[in-house]
N, C-alpha and C positions, 0 to 999 in steps of 0.2 A: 742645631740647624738654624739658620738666618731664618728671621721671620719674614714670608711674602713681602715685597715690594709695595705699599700703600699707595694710596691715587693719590697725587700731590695736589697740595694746597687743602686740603679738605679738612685734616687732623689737626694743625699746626695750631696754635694759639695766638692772637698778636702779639701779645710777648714776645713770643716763638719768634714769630712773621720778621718781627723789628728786628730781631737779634741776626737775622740771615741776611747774606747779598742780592740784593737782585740783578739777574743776568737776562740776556737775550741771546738765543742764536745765529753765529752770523756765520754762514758755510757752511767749516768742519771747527769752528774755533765760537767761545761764549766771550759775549764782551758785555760791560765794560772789563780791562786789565785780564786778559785771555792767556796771557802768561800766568798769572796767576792764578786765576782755574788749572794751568793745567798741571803747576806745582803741587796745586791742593792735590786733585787727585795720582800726582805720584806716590803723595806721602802716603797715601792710602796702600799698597802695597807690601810696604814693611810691615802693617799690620796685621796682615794678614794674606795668608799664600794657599794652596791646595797643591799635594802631591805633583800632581799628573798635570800642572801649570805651568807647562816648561814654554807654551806658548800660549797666544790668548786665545786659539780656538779650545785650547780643550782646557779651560777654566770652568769648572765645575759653576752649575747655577749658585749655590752657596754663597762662593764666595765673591761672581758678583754681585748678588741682591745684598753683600757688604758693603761694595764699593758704594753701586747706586744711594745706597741711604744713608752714609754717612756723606755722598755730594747732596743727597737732600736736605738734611740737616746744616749746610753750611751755604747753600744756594736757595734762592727762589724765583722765579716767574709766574708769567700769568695762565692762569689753566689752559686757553685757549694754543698755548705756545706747547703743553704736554707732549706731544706727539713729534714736534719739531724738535722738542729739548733733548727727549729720550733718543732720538735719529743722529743725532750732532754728538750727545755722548756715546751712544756705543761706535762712531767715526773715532773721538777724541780718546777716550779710554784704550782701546784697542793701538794706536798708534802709541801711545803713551808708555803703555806697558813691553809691547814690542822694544820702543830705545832703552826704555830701564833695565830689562834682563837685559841686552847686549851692552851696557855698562857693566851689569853684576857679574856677566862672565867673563870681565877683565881682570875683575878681583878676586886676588887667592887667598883671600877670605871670607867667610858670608858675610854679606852686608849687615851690619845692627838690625834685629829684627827680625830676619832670617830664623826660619827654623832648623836648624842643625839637618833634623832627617829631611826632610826639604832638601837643603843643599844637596845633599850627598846623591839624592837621586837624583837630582839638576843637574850634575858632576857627570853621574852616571852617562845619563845620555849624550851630555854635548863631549861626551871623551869617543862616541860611537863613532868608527868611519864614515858611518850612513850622512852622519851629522856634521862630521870636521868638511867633511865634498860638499855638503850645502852651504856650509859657510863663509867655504874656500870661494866656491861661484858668487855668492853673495858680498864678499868683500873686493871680490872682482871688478863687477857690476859695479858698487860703489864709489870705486878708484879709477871708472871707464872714463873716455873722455867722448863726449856726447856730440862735440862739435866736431870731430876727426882727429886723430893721429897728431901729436905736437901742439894741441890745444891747452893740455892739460884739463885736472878734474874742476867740476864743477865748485864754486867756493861763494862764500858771502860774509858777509862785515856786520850781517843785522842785530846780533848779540840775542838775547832772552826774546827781547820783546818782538811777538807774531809780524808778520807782516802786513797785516790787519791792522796794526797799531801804528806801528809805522806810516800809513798810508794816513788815516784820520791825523796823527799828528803834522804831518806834512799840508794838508789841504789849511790846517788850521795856521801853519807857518807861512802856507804861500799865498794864502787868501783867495784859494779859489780849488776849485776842486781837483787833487792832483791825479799824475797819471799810471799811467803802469811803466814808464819811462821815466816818472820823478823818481818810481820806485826802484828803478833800476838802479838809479844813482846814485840812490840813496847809501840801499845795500850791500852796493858793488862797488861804487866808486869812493877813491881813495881822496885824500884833502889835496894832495899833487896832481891830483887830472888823472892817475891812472887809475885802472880798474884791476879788480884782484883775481879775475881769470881772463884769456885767450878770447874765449864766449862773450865774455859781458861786452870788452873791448871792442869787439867787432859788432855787435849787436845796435853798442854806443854811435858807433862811424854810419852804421847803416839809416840809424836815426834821423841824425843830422842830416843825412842827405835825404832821405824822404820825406824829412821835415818842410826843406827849403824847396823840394819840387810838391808838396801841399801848401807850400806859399804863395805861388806864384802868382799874380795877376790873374783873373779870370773875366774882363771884361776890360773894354776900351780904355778907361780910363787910368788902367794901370797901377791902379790900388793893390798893394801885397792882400791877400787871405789872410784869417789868423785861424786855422783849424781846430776846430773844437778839442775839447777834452775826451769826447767819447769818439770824435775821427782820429785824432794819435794811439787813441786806445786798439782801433782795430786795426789799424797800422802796426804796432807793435804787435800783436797779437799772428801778422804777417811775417813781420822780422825776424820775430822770436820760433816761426817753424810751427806755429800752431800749437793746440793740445793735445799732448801723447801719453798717455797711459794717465790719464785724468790728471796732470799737471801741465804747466806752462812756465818755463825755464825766465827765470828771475826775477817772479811776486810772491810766490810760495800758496800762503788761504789765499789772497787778495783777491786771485785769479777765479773763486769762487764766489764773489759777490761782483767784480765787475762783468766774466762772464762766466754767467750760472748755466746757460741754455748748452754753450762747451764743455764745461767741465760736470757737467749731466750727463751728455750722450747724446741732450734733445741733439734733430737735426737743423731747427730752427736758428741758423747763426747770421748774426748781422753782415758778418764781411764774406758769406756767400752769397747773401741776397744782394749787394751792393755790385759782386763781380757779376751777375748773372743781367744784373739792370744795367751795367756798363757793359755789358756785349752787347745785347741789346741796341743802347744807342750806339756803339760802333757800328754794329750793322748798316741801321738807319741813315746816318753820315757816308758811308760810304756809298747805297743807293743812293742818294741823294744829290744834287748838285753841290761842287763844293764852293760856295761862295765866302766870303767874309763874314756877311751879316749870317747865315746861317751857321757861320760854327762858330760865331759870338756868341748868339745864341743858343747853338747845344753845350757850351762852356756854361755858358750860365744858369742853363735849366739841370747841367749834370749836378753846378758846385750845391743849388738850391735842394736839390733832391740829398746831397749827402747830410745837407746841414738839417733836413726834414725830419733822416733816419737819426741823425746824432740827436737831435733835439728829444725825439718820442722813449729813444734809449736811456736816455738822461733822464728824463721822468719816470719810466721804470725801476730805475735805480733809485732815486728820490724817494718817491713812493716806497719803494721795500723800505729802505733808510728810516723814513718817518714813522713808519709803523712799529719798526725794530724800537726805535727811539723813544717811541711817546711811554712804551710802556717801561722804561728804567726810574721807577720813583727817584727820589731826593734823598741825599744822606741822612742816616736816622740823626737825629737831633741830639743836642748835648747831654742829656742824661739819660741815651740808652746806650749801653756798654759796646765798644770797639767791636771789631770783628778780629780774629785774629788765625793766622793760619794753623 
């Protein structure tokens, strides 16, 4: 039997300490290189399996207080983070292990590592009818096409690396903070202008044109808008159909650190509060006398009010960011040994 789970950071030796990564949670994904976390704990699987593990709920405690302590042994963070770290991995673990078996049960052979009697009761089950109809529905599902009939299925170009990563590397390319629309384009769109499904395509066109009607002059003088990065964000968030079944069609994590309050459940969402204050003033305008200077004016107390809500959103986010941030030490120094997967 695995021995109990220890309280992290507490046993470890500096030594130790130096020889391990330090990580932070961000979402359902650890960063820094969250691809690589989540390689590492693939690898961890071949290692080690239990009978009755044909799925992750019914993975025997065993063998994950394996998994869990060999990701201790090659991760670390700060105590304070324990509770957020352990929440993040059993998200990421669970996901993880889910794509791995529906890779192993392409192969008509056990994977290296694989225990013989293992497989063969693996085998057992997924040969069940019970099993081949869940799968059938589930490949189904998969292959649906989310935006209607002749859309085709959903697709993206992001390769390995999270979409979390993605996003940090972009704001560092674009030199400003990017958006869930850089990300789209990222992902999705192609070096010829096209996009690699029906969805993104249309998503794209939508953009553009909500873009340029958030451009618009909002005041006499005729000066274009340039709308924020966290106003396209809920914008997009608009386009893209909202969050459904705790995702948001094409950022993938991302949509868990730009909006966490959605992809929670809170009910606290910025582009309800935003619609709810613009009925609001529509009401208002419409009692009201409709003059010029007054709907100069409620033009310009609406565009200030949105850039109020982007502004205090954007600090929110900062603030997580920084705090995530401050605690990623400095690479160990040149004569403590590599890390190595």
């Amino acid at each position: 039997m695995a021995e109990e789970s220890h309280s992290h950071m507490n046993s470890p030796s500096v030594e130790e300490e130096s020889q391990r990564t330090k990580i932070i949670p961000c979402g359902v994904k650890f960063q820094p290189y969250s691809h690589k976390v989540s390689a590492f704990i693939t690898k961890k699987f071949v290692e080690l399996q239990c009978l009755q593990g044909h799925t992750w709920e019914l993975v025997d405690e065993e063998t994950r207080n394996y998994y869990w302590e060999k990701f201790e042994e090659k991760y670390c963070w700060d105590p304070e983070l324990d509770a957020e770290v352990r929440k993040t991995w059993n998200v990421l673990v669970a996901d993880q292990y889910k794509k791995t078996l529906h890779n192993w049960r392409r192969k008509p052979q056990p994977p290296r590592g694989v225990q013989s009697e293992v497989w063969e009761h693996w085998q057992t089950i997924w040969s069940t009818p019970e099993w081949k109809h869940k799968s059938k529905c589930g490949k189904k599902n998969r292959y649906s096409e989310p935006a209607g009939p002749g859309t085709g299925i959903s697709k993206h170009i992001g390769g390995s690396r999270s979409y979390m990563e993605h996003a940090i590397q972009l704001s560092a390319d674009l030199k400003r903070k990017s958006t869930c629309w850089d990300l789209l384009k990222k992902t999705h769109g192609k070096e010829d202008g096209t996009f690699v499904d029906a969805r993104s395509h249309a998503i794209n066109e939508m953009m553009n044109v909500r873009y340029a009607e958030a451009s618009q002059p909002t005041n006499e003088d005729g000066v274009p808008q340039i709308p924020t990065a966290d106003a396209m964000d809920n914008i997009y968030l608009d386009v893209a159909g909202g969050v459904r079944k705790k995702r948001l069609y094409g950022i993938g994590s991302q949509a868990y650190i730009t909006f966490p309050d959605a992809m929670s459940g809170r009910s606290a969402c910025t582009r309800s509060s935003a619609t709810a204050a613009a009925a609001t003033r529509a009401a208002a305008v419409e009692a009201a006398p409709a003059t010029g200077e007054f709907a100069a004016l409620s033009s310009r107390c609406e565009a200030l009010e949105r850039e109020n809500v982007s502004l205090r959103q954007e600090l929110d986010v900062l603030q997580q960011q920084f705090r995530h941030l401050k605690n990623i030490v400095q690479p160990p120094s040149s004569s403590s040994t590599p890390n190595s997967d």
